[in-house]
LUMNU-84026 format. One line per 5 residues: number of its first residue (from 1); their letters; for each residue x, y negated, z of N, C-alpha, C. Coordinates in steps of 0.05 Angstrom, whole numbers, plus 5000, padded with zeros to 4 digits. Atoms other than C-alpha are relative to their C-alpha. Example, Ala and Ser with C-alpha at 12.3 -4.5 7.8 and 13.67 -1.06 7.14 Angstrom:
2
1) as) 5018/5024/5000/5246/5090/5156/5018/4976/5000  4984/5024/4999/5273/5021/5143/4985/4978/5014
END
This chain:
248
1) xxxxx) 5002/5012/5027/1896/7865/1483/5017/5016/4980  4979/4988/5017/1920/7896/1422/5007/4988/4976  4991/5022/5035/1953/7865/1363/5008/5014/4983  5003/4982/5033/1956/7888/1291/5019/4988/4988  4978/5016/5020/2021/7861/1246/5010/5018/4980
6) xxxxx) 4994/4994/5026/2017/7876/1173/5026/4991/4999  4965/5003/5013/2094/7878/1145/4997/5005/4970  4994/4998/5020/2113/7878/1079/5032/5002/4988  4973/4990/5008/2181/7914/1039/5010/4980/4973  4991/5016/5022/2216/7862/0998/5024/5002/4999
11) xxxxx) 4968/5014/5013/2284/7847/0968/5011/4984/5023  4993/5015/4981/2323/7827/1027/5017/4980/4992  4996/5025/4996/2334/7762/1037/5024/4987/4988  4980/5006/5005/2405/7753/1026/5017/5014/4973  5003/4989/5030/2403/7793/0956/4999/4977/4976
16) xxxxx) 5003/5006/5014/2411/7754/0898/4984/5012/4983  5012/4992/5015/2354/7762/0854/5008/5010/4974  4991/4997/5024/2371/7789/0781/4972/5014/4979  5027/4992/5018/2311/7789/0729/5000/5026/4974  4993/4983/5015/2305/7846/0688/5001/4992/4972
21) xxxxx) 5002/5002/5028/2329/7852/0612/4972/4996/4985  5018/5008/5014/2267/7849/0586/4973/4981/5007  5011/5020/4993/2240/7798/0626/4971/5005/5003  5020/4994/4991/2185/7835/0654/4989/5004/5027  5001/5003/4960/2199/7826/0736/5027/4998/5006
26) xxxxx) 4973/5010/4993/2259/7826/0780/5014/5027/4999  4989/4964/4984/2305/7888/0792/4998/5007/5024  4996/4989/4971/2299/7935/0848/5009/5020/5002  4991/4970/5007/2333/7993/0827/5029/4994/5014  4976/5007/4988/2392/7993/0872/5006/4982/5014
31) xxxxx) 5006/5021/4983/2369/7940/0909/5005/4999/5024  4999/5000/4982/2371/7932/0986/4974/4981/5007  5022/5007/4993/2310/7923/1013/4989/4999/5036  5005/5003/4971/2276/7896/1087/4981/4993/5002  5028/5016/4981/2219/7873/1131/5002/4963/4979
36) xxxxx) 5000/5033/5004/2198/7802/1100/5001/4990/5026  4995/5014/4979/2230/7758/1149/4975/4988/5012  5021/5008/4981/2160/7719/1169/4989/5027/5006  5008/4973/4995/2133/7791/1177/5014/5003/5027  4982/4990/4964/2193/7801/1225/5000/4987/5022
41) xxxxx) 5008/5018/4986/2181/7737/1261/4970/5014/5018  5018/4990/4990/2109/7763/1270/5004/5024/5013  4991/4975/4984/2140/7835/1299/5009/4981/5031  4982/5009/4982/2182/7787/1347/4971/4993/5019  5023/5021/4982/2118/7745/1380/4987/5023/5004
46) xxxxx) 5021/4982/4989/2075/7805/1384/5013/5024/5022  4977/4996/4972/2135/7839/1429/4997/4990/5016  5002/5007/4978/2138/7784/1465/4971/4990/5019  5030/5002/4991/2070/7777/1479/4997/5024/5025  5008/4986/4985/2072/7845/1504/5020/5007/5028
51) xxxxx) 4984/5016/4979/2130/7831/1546/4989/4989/5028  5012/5027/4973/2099/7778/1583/4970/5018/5012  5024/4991/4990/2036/7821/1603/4976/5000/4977  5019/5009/5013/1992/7791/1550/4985/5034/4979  5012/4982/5012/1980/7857/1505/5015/5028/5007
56) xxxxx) 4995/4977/4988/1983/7926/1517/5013/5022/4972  4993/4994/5028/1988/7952/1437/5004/4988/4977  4995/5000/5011/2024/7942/1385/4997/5012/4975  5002/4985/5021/2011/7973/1313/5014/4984/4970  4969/5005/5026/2064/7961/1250/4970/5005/4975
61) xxxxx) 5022/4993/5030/2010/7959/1178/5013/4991/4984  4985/5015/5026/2044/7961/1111/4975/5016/4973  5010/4993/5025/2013/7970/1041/5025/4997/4984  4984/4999/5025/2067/7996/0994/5004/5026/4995  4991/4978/5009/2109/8046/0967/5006/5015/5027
66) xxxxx) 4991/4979/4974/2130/8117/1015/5026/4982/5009  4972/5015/4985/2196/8075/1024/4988/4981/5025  5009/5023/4971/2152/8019/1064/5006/5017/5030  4993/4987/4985/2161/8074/1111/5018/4994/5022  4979/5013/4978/2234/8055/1135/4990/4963/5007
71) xxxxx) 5015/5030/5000/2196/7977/1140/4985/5008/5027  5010/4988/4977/2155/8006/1191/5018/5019/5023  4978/4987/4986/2210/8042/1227/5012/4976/5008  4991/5024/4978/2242/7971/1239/4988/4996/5017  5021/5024/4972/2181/7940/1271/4999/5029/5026
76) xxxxx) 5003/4974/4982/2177/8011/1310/5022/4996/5019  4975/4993/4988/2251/8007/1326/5005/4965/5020  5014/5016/4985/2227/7934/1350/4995/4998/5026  5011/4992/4970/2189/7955/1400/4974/5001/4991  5028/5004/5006/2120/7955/1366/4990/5037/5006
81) xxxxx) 5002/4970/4984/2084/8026/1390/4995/5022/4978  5007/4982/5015/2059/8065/1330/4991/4985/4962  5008/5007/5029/2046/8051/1251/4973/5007/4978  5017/4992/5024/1999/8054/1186/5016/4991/4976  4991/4999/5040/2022/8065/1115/4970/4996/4975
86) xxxxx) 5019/5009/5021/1973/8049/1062/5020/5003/4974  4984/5003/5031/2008/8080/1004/4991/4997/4981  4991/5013/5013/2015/8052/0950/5010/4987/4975  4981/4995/5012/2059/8058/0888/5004/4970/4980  4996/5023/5031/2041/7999/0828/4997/4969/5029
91) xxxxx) 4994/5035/4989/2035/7918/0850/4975/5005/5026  5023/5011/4978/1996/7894/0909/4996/4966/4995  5015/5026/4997/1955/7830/0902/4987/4987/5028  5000/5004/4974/1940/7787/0962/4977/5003/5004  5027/4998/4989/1864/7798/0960/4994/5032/5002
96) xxxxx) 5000/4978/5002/1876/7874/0942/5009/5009/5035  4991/4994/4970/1916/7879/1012/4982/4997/5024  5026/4994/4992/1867/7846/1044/4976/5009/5008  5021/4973/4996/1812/7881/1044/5014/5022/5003  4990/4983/4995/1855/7934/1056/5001/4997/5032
101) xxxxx) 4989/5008/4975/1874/7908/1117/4977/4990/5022  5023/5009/4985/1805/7882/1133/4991/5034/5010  5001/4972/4992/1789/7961/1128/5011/5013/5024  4984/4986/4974/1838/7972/1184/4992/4995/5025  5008/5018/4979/1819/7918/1228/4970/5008/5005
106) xxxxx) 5029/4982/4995/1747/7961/1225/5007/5016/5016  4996/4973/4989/1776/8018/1248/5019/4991/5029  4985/5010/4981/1834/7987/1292/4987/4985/5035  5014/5021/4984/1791/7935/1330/5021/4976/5015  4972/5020/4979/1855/7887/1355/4981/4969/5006
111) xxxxx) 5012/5031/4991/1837/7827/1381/5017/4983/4988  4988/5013/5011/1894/7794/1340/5013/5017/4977  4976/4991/5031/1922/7798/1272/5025/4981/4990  4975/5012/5004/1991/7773/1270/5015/5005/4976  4977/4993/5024/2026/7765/1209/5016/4978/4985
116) xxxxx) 4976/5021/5011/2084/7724/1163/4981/4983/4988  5028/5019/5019/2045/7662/1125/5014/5011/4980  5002/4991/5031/2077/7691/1058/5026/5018/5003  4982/4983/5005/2123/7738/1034/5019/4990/4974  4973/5015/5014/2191/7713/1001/5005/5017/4972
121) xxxxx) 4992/4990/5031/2176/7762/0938/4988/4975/4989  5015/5005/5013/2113/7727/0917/4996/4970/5010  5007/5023/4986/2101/7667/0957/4976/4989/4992  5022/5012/4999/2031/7669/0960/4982/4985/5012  5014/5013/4972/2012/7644/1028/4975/5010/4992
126) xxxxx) 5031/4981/4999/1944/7685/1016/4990/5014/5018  5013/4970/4983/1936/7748/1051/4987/4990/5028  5008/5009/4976/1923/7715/1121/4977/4990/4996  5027/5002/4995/1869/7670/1097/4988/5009/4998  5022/4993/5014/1832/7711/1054/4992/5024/5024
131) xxxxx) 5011/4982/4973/1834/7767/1122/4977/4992/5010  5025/5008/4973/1802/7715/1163/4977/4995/4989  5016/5001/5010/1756/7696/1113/4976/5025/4991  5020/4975/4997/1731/7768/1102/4993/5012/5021  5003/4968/4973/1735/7792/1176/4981/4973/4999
136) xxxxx) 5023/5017/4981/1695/7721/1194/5021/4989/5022  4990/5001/4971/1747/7707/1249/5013/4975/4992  4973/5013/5000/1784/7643/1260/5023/5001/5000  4969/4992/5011/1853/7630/1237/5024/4974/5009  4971/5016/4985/1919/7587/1262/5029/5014/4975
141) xxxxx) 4983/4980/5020/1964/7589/1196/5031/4978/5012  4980/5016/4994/2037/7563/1198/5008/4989/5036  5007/5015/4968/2038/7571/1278/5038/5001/5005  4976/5012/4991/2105/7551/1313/5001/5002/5038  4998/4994/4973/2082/7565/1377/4969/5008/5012
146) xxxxx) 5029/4990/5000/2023/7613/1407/4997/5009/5028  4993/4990/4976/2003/7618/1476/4982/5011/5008  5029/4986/4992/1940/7666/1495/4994/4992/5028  5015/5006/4975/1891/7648/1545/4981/5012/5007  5022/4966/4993/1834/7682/1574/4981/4986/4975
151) xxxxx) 5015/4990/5015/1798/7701/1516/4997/4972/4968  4992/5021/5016/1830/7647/1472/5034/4996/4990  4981/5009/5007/1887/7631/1437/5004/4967/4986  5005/5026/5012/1921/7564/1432/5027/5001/4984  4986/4997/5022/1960/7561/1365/5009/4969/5004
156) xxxxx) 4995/5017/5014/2011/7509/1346/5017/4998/4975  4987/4994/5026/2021/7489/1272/5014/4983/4995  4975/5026/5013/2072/7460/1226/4977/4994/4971  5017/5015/5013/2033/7410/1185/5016/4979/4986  4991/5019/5015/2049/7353/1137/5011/4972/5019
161) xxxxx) 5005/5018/4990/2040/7305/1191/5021/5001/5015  4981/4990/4961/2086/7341/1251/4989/5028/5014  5014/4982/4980/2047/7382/1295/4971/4995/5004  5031/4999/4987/1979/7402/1307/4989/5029/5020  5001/4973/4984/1950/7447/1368/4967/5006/4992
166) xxxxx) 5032/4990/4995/1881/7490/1354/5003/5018/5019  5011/4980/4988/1847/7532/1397/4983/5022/4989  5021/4981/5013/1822/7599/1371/4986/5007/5016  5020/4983/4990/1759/7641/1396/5023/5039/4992  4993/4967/5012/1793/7717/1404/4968/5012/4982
171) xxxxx) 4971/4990/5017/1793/7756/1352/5006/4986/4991  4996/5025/5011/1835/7712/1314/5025/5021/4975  4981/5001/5018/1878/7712/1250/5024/4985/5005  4977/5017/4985/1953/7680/1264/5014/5009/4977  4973/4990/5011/2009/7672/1212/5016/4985/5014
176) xxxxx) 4970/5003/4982/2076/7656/1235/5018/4976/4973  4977/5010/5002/2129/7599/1216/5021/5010/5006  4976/4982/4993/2198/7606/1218/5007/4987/5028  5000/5012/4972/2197/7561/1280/4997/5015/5020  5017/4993/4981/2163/7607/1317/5019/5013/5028
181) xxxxx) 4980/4980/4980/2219/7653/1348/5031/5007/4989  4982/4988/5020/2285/7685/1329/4995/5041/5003  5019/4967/5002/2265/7761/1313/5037/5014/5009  4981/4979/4993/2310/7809/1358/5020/5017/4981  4989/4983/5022/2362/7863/1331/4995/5023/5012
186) xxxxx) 5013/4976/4989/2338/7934/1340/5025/5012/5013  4979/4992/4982/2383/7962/1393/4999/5036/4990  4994/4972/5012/2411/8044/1376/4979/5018/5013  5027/4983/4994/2368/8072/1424/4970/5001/4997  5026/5014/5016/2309/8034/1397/4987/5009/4978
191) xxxxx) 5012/4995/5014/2316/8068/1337/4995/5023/4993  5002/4963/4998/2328/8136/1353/4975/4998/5009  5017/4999/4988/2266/8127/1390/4982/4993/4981  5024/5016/5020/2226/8090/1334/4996/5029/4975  5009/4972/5015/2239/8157/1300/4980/5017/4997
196) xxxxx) 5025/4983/4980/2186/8195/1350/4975/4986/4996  5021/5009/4997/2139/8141/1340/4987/5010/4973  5021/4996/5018/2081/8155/1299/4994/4977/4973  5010/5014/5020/2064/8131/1230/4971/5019/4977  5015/4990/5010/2000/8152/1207/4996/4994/4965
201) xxxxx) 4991/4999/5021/2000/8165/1126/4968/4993/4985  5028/4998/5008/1927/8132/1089/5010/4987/4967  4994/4995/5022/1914/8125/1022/4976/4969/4990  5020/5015/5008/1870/8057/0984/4978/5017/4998  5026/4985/5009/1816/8113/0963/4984/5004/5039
206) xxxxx) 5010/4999/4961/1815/8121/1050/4984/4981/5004  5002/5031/4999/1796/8046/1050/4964/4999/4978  5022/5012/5028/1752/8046/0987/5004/4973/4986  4985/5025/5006/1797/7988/0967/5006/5011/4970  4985/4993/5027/1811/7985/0894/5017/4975/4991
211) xxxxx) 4979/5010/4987/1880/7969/0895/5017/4990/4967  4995/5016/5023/1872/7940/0816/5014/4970/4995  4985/5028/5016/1913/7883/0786/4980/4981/4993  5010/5018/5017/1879/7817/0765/5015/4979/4990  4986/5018/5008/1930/7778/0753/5024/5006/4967
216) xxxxx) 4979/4981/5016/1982/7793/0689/5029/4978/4992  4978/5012/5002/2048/7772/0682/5010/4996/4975  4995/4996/5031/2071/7750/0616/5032/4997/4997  4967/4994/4998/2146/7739/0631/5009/4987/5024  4995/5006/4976/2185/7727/0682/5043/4994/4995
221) xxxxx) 4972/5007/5013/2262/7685/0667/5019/4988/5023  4986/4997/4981/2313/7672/0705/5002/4957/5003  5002/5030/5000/2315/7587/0723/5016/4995/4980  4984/5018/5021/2350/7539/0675/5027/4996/5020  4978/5004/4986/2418/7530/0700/5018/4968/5003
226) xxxxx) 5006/5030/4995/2432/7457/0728/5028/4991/4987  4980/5023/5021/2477/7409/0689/5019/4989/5021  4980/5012/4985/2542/7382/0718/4991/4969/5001  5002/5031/5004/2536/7310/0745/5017/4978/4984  4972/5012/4993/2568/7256/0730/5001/4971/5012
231) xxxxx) 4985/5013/4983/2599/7192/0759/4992/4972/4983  5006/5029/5016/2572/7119/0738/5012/4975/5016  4980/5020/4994/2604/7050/0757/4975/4980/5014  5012/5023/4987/2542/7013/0778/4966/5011/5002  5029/4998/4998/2463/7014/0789/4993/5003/4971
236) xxxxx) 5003/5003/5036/2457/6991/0719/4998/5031/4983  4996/4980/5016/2492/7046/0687/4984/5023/5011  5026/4977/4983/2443/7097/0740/4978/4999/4979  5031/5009/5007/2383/7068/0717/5001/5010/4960  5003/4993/5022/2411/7074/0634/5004/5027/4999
241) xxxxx) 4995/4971/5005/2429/7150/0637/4971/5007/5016  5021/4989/4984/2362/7164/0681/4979/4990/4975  5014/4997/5012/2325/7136/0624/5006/5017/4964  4997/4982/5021/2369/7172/0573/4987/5028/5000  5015/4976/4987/2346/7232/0608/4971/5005/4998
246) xxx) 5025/5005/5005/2280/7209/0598/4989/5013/5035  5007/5004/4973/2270/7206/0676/4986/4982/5017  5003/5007/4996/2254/7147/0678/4977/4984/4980
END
């Protein structure tokens, strides 16, 4: 079995965001940048998948800038076996990726596409469905726990309700919760070695993906900054400042 896990290079995690002066995106200039954590989650499960017997290859897929590069060098240094770059340079949209990615999964043939349900720039939760929807393949979003069977996968999601278990038909689409696992730390020799591994270099025009904008941003501000509380003597007085507030 082989599994396919698109990654994506974002603003790591533990970065405070800072919007730019002219309020036309965030900064990244001097930034520190990583694997989107559900991304890395999805590196982790498709490891241990192959761990356990269940798959034999691994392949790392990013759509970005030449930097996504070191992004793919984690999942490598991982343990995932070889890469694709899909460079890149201006925005990526989640249906632009997509079909990008559907392109791959032509050429690739995996029997699973593992990947994060959204990425902590944009938080689109997109890219996954709109995959499964263009490859045709069933999908298991928000899974928490995934156990392959012969020629099936049985997905479990995090839902409104609690829990729900489906059964996919292989090939299948799969995004990842944070439930799912805790994602390893790449050990030294892991990454000397993730060095050697292969990252093949393609281009949208490779694809025939046109890797255009439809969306436009008209500003982008930094939140409102929250008001100090304060301290009331009874229900009463709650209830009159909650409608001074016009809250209530």
């Amino acid at each position: 079995m082989k599994i396919m896990v698109p990654v994506k290079r974002v603003v790591d995690y533990n970065v405070k965001v800072r919007v730019k002066s002219d309020n036309t995106g965030v900064e990244l200039a001097n930034v520190k940048m990583s694997m989107n954590p559900f991304d890395e989650i999805a590196v982790e499960e498709a490891i241990r998948l192959k761990e356990a017997g269940k798959a034999e290859e691994i392949v790392v897929v990013s759509v970005g800038p030449k930097l996504a590069q070191e992004t793919i060098r984690t999942g490598l240094a991982m343990g995932a076996d070889r890469g694709i770059l899909v460079e890149h340079d201006g925005e990526t949209e989640p249906l632009a990726v997509a079909k990008t990615l559907k392109a791959i999964v032509t050429e690739e043939n995996p029997d699973i596409v593992l990947l994060g349900k959204q990425a902590i720039d944009g938080d689109n939760n997109q890219t996954g469905q709109m995959l499964a929807q263009l490859l045709g393949w069933p999908q298991g979003t928000f899974a928490s726990e995934v156990a392959p069977e012969d020629g099936s996968l049985s997905v479990t999601r995090e839902i409104d309700g609690g829990l729900e278990t489906v059964k996919l038909n292989l090939p299948a689409v799969v995004t990842t919760d944070l439930r799912l696992n805790e994602p390893r730390y790449a050990s030294l020799p892991n990454i000397m070695k993730a060095k050697r591994k292969p990252i093949d270099m393609k281009t949208p025009a490779d694809y025939g993906v046109d890797m255009g904008t439809r969306l436009t941003v008209l500003k982008v501000e930094e939140p409102p900054q929250r008001e100090a509380g304060i301290m009331v003597e009874s229900v009463e007085d709650l209830v009159s400042k909650l409608k001074e507030k016009g809250v209530i």
